[in-house]
Structure formats: structure tokens, C-alpha cells
VOFI-828885 format. One line per 10 residues: number of its first residue (from 1); for each residue x, y, z of C-alpha. Coordinates in nm, 4 decimals, always signed. Example, Ala and Ser with C-alpha at 12.3 -4.5 7.8 and 13.67 -1.06 7.14 Angstrom:
2
1	+1.2300:-0.4500:+0.7800 ~ +1.3670:-0.1060:+0.7140
//
This chain:
295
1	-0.7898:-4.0972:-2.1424 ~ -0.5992:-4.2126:-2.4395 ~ -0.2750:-4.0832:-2.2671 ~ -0.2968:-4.2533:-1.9611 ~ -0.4168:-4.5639:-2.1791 ~ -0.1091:-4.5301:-2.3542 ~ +0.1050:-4.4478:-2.0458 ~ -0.0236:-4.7310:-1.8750 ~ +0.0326:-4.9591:-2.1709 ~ +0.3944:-4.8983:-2.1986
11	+0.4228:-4.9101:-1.8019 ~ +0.3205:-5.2444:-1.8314 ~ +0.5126:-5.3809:-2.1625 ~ +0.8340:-5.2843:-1.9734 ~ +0.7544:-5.4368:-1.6151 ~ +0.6757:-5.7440:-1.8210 ~ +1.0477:-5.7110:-1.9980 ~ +1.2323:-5.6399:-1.7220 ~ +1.0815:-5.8802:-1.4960 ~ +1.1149:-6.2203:-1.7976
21	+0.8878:-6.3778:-1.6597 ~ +0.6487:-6.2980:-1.9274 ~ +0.5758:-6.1427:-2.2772 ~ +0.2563:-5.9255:-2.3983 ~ +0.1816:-6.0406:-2.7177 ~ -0.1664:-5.8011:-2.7323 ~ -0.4355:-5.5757:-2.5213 ~ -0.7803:-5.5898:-2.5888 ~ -1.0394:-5.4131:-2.3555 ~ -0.9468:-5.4893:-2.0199
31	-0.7313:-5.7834:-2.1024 ~ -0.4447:-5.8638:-2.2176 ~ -0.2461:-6.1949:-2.3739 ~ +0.0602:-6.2832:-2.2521 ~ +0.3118:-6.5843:-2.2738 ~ +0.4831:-6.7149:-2.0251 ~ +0.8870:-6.7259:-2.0706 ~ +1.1367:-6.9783:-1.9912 ~ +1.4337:-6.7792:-1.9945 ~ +1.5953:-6.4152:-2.1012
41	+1.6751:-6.5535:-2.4247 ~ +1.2544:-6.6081:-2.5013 ~ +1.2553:-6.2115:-2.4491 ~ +1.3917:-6.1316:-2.7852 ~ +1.2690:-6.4843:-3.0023 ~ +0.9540:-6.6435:-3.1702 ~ +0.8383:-6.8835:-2.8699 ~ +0.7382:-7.2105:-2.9800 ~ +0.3643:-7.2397:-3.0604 ~ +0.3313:-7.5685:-2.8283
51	+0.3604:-7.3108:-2.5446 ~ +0.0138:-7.1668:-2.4302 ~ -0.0893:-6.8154:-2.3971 ~ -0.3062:-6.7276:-2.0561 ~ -0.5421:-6.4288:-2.0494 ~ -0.4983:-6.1500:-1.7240 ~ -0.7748:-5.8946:-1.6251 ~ -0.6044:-5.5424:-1.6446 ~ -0.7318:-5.2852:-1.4164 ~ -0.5848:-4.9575:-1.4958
61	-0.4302:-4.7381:-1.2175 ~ -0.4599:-4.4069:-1.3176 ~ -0.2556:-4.2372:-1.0546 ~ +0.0429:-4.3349:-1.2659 ~ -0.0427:-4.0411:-1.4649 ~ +0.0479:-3.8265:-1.0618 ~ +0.3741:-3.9324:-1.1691 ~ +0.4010:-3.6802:-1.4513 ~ +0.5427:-3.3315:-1.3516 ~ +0.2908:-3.1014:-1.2222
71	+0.3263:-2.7808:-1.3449 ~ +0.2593:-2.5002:-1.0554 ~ -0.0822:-2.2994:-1.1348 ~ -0.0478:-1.9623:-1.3066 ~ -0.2522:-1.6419:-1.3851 ~ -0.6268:-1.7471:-1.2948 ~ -0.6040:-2.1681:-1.3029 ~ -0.8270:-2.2540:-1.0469 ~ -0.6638:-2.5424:-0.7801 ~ -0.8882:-2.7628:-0.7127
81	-0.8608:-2.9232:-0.3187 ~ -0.9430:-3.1987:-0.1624 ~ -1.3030:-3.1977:-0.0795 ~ -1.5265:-3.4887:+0.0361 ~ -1.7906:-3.6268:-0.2052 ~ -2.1070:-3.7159:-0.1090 ~ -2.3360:-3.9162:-0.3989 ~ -2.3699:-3.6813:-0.7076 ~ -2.2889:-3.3526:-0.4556 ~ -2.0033:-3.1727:-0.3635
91	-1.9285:-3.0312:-0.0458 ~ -1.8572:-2.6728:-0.0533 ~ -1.5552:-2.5137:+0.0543 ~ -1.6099:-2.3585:+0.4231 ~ -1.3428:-2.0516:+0.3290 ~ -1.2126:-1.8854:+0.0916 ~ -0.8518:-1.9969:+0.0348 ~ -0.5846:-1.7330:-0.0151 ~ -0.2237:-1.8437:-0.0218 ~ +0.0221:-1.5365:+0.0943
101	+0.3941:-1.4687:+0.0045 ~ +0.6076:-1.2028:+0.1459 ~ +0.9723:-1.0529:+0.0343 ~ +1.1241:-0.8276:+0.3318 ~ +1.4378:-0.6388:+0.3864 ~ +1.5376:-0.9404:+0.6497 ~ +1.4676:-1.2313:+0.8475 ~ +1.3932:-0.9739:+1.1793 ~ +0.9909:-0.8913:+1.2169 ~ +1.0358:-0.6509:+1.4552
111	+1.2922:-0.4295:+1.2905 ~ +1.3231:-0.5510:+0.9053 ~ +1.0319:-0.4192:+0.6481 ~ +0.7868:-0.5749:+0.3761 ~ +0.9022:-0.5419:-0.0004 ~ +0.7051:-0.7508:-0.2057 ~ +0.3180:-0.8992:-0.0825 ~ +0.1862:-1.1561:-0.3638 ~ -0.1366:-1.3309:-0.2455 ~ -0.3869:-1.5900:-0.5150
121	-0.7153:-1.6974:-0.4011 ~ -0.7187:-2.0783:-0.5474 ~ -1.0672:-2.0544:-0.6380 ~ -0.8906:-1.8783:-0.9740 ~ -1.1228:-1.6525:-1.2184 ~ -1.0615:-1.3035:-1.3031 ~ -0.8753:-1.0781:-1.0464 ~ -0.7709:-1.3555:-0.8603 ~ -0.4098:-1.2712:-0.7488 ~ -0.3245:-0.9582:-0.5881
131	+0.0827:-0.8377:-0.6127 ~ +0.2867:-0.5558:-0.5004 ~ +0.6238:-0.4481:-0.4497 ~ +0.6476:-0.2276:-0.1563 ~ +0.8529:+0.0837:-0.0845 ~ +1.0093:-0.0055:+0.2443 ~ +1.1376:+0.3507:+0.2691 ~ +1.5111:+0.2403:+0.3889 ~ +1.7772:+0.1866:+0.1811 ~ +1.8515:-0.1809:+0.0840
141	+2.1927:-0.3091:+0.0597 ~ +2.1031:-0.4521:-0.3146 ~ +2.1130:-0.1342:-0.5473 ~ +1.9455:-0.3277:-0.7924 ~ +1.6494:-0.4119:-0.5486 ~ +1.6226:-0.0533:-0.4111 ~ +1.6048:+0.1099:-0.7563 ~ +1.2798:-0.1457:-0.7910 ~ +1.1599:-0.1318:-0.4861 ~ +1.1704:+0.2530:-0.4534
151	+1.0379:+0.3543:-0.8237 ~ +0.7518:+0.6090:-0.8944 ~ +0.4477:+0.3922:-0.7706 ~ +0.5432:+0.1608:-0.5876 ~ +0.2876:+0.2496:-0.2861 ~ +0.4175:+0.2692:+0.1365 ~ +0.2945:-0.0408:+0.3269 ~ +0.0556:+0.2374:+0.4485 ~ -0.0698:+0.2919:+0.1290 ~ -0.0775:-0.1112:+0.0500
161	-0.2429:-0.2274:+0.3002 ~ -0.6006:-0.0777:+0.2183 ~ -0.5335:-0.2015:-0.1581 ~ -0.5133:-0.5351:+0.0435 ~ -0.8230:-0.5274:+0.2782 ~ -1.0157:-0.3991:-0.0501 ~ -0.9337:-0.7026:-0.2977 ~ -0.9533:-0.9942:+0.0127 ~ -1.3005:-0.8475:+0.0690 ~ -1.3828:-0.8868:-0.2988
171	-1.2617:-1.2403:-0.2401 ~ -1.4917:-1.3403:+0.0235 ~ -1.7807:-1.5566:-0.0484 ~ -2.1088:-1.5410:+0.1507 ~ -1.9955:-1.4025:+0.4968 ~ -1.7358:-1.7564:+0.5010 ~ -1.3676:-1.7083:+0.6548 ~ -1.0717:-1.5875:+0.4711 ~ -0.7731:-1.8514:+0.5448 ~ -0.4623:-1.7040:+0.4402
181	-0.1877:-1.9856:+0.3936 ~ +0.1980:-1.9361:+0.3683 ~ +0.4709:-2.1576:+0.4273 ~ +0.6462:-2.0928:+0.7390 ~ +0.4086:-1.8413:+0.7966 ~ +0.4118:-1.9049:+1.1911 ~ +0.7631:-1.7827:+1.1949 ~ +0.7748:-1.5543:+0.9310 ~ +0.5056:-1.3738:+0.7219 ~ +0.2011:-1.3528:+0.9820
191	+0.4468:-1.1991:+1.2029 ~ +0.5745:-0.9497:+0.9497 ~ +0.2022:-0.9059:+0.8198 ~ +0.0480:-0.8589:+1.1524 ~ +0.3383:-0.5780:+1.2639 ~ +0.2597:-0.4111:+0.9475 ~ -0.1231:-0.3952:+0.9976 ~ -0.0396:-0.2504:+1.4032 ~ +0.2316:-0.0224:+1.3022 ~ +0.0195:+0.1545:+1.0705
201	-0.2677:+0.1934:+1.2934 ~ -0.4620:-0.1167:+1.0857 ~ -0.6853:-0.4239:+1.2381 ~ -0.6683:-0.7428:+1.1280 ~ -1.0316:-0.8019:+1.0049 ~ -1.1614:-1.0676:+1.2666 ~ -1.2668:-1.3246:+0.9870 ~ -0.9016:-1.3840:+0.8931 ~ -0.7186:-1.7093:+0.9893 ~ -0.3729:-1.8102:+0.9447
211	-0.2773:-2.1560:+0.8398 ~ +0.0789:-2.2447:+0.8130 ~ +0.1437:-2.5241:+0.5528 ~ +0.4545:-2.6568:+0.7138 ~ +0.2580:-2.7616:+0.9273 ~ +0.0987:-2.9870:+0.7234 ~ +0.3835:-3.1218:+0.5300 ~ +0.4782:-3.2615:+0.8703 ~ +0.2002:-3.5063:+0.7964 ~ +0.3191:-3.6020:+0.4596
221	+0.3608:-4.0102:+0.4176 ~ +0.5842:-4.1274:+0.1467 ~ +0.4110:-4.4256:-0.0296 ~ +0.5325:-4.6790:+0.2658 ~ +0.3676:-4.4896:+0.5254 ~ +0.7059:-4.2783:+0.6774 ~ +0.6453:-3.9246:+0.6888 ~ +0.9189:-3.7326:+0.5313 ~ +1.2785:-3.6724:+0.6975 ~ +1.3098:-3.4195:+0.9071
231	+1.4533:-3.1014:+0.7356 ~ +1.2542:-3.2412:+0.4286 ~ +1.0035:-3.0109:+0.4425 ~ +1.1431:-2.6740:+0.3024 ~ +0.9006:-2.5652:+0.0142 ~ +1.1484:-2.6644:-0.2477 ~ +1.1766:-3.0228:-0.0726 ~ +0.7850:-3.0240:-0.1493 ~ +0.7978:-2.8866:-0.4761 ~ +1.0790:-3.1944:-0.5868
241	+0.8539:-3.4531:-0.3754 ~ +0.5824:-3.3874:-0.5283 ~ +0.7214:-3.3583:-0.8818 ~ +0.6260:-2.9991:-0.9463 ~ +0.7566:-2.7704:-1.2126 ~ +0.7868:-2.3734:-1.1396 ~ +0.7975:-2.1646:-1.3645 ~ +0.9696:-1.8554:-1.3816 ~ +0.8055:-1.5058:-1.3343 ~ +0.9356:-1.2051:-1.3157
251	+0.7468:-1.1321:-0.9802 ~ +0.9769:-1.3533:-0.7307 ~ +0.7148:-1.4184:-0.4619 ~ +0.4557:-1.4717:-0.6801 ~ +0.6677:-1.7739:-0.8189 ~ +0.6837:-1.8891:-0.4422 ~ +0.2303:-1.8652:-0.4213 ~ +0.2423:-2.0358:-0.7472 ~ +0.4178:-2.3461:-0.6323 ~ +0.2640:-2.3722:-0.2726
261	-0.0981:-2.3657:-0.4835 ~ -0.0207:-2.7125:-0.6201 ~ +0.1741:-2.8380:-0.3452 ~ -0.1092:-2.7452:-0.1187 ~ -0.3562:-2.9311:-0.3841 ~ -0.1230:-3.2132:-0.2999 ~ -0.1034:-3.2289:+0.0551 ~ -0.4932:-3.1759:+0.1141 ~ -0.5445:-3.5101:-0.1267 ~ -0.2506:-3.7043:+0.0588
271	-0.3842:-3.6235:+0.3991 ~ -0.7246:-3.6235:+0.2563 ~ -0.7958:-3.2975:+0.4403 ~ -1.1361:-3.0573:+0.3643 ~ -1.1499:-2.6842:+0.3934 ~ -1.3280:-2.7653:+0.6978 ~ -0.9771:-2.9284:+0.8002 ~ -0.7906:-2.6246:+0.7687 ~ -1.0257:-2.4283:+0.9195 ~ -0.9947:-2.6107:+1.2347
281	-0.5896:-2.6040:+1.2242 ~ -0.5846:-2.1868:+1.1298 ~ -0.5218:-1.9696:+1.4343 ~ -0.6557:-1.6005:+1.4364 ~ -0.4089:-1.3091:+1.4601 ~ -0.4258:-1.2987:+1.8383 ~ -0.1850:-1.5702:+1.7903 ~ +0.0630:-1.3502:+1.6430 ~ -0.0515:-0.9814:+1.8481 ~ +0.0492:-1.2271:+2.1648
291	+0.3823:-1.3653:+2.0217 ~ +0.4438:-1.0056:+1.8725 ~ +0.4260:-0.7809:+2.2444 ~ +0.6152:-1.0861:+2.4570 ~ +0.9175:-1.0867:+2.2307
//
């Protein structure tokens, strides 16, 4: 509290400054002293003692401290979402929360392959990220990424997908839905995800949903009530409108799940939307089986 005190504190000395049309002379509990000023020049002198000081109420706003970089969740950080409060009792969340990142060969679902699946549950705690490179047994035009990607133990997407089904089912709390989130997903990794799971003669377990989160940055508002430009809402875009810091790792789509945690914190507070929200805006892999066999 004594940071955003401070924070606050200085926010306010310099609007005074700026604005000369006043000068904070002290802060005591919620109030403050302040002289008015007659012109620039009073800014930087002793005013005259005739002049009288007038006493404001100060009510804090704390979401100044939003304005500090956010720095995306690592390791087992737990994210906490939007949920609605009721008095003295929380809500709790209707699904567990898994957000999904995929690296492939290409852009093509039908034809390119998975190299790389990197998946964190935002609930956090121990074992609460699941990553994998995947050997997908072609040769890659990067010899540096085939050397990786083709190493003693790295496992077939045959051989990753159980590994998968395994750790989401450790995930899942009381019999509630698994919602796996990715950005773009619609277009990109549910289609790749759901080929993988048919090729190899896997089912999609029926309690999984898909949520794509561009989705909901369509329904970002900037402060003045605009939703963002269109073409504004690339992952990066949300990461720099939301003044998030990612940090590095060597596992590249893990970086990717690590920044789309807190930018999905941020988008379920702006939009004020419960887990209950997204389950009601997920679609089930039929979505994707359908889209798969017409193309």
C-alpha cells in the first residue's frame, strides 16, 4: 500500500505542477493542503502569506498502480480471473482453464505437422504446465530446428498425445469442463490439434471446449469506450496494450502461454467476464471435425 501511496502522491504533485493552477504544500490522511497560484512564476516562489490555503478530500485511485508493467506469469504463478463476488464468497470457477500454444512445420493444418505443444492451467501449483517439442518426423528447412526437434526423446505426436490426455486429466477438478484457450486458435491450433488427435486414431475427450481469445479482444474498449482498431488485436498488440512484459524462455511457445495468461487476466476484468462466460462462448471439437472434412 505504501507504493501506490507513494505512486499516487507523486501522480498528484505533478498534475498540480503542470496544470499552475495550484501548489501542494502537504498530505495528511485523506487530505491534502494546497494554495492556489496566480501565475507560473508562483510555481517556483514563497507565495505571500495573505493568500489562503483550502483543504481537498483525496480519494485514492488505485488502478494507477494497472499502469505499471505487468510482468507475464511464469513457472506455477497462479492468474487470478475475473470472477463475480458475492458478500464475503467467491464464486467458483465453472472449468478448469488451460491456455494452449502450438509451434508447427507451417501455416497448412491439413498437410504441415506439430513441433512444439506448451499448455499452463492458470489455476498454477505444482505440475501446472505441460511442454513438449515434438518429432514431426519430416525434415524441416531450419537445420537448427530439426537437430532439436528430432533429438533422442523427443516423443512422435503419437507418443505425445497420451502424455497430454494423462496430465489435462490430472488437471480437472470435480467432473467440471476443461476450456482450452489459444489465440487464433479457430484458425490455427484447434485445427492442427484436432487433425493430430484423428490422424492418430485419438478422440477428443467430450468435456473439452475450445475458446479462442481473439475473440475476445474484439471486445476490448480503450478507456473512451472504442474498441481497439482493427488489425490491433495480434497477441503482441495485446501484450503492448495492456503493458505486459515477456520474458524470455528458452521454450518459444511457452513464452507465447505465458503472455496470453495475463493478457487473458486482463481481458476477463475489462469485459468483466466469469468462467461461466467463457464457457458459454467455447465450442466443442465438432466445430473443428466439421470445418476439418469440408475443406
Amino acid at each position: 500500500m505504501s507504493f501506490i501511496f507513494s505512486r499516487n502522491f507523486y501522480h498528484l504533485r505533478n498534475c498540480l505542477l503542470i496544470s499552475a493552477n495550484s501548489r501542494l504544500l502537504g498530505i495528511h490522511s485523506n487530505r491534502c493542503i494546497v494554495f492556489p497560484l496566480r501565475t507560473f512564476s508562483d510555481v517556483t516562489h514563497r507565495l505571500p502569506q495573505t493568500i489562503t490555503p483550502r483543504i481537498i478530500n483525496l480519494q485514492f485511485n488505485i488502478s494507477l498502480a494497472s499502469k505499471e508493467p505487468k510482468i507475464s506469469y511464469q513457472y506455477s504463478d497462479p492468474i487470478q480471473l475475473y470472477q463475480e463476488q458475492k458478500e464475503g464468497d467467491t464464486i467458483d470457477q465453472t472449468a478448469t482453464i488451460l491456455v494452449l500454444d502450438l509451434g508447427t512445420t507451417g501455416l497448412n493444418s491439413k498437410t504441415d505437422k506439430i513441433t512444439e505443444i506448451a499448455i499452463r492451467d492458470v489455476q498454477g501449483g505444482i505440475d501446472s504446465k505441460f511442454y513438449t517439442l515434438v518429432n514431426p518426423e519430416v525434415t524441416l528447412r531450419n537445420h537448427k530446428r530439426n537437430e532439436l526437434h528430432t533429438e533422442s526423446g523427443v516423443p512422435r505426436m503419437e507418443e505425445a498425445i497420451p502424455r497430454l490426455l494423462k496430465w489435462v486429466d490430472s488437471r480437472q477438478r470435480n467432473g467440471k469442463p476443461v476450456i482450452l484457450v489459444a489465440h487464433n486458435g479457430h484458425c490455427f491450433d484447434f485445427l492442427f490439434l484436432v487433425r493430430a488427435f484423428h490422424e492418430y486414431g485419438y478422440q477428443i475427450p467430450e468435456n473439452w471446449l475450445f475458446l479462442d481469445s481473439l475473440h475476445l479482444a474484439r471486445q476490448v474498449l480503450h478507456d473512451n469506450g472504442t474498441k481497439l482498431k482493427r488489425g490491433n488485436h495480434k497477441l503482441k498488440d495485446l501484450v503492448k496494450f495492456f503493458n505486459i512484459v515477456v520474458e524470455a524462455s528458452a521454450q518459444k511457445a511457452m513464452v507465447d502461454v505465458n503472455a496470453l495468461c495475463a493478457v487473458l487476466q486482463q481481458m476477463t476484468f475489462v469485459s468483466k467476464l466469469t468462467s461461466g462466460d467463457l464457457v458459454e462462448r467455447a465450442y466443442t471439437a465438432s466445430r473443428y471435425s466439421t470445418r476439418r472434412s469440408s475443406e
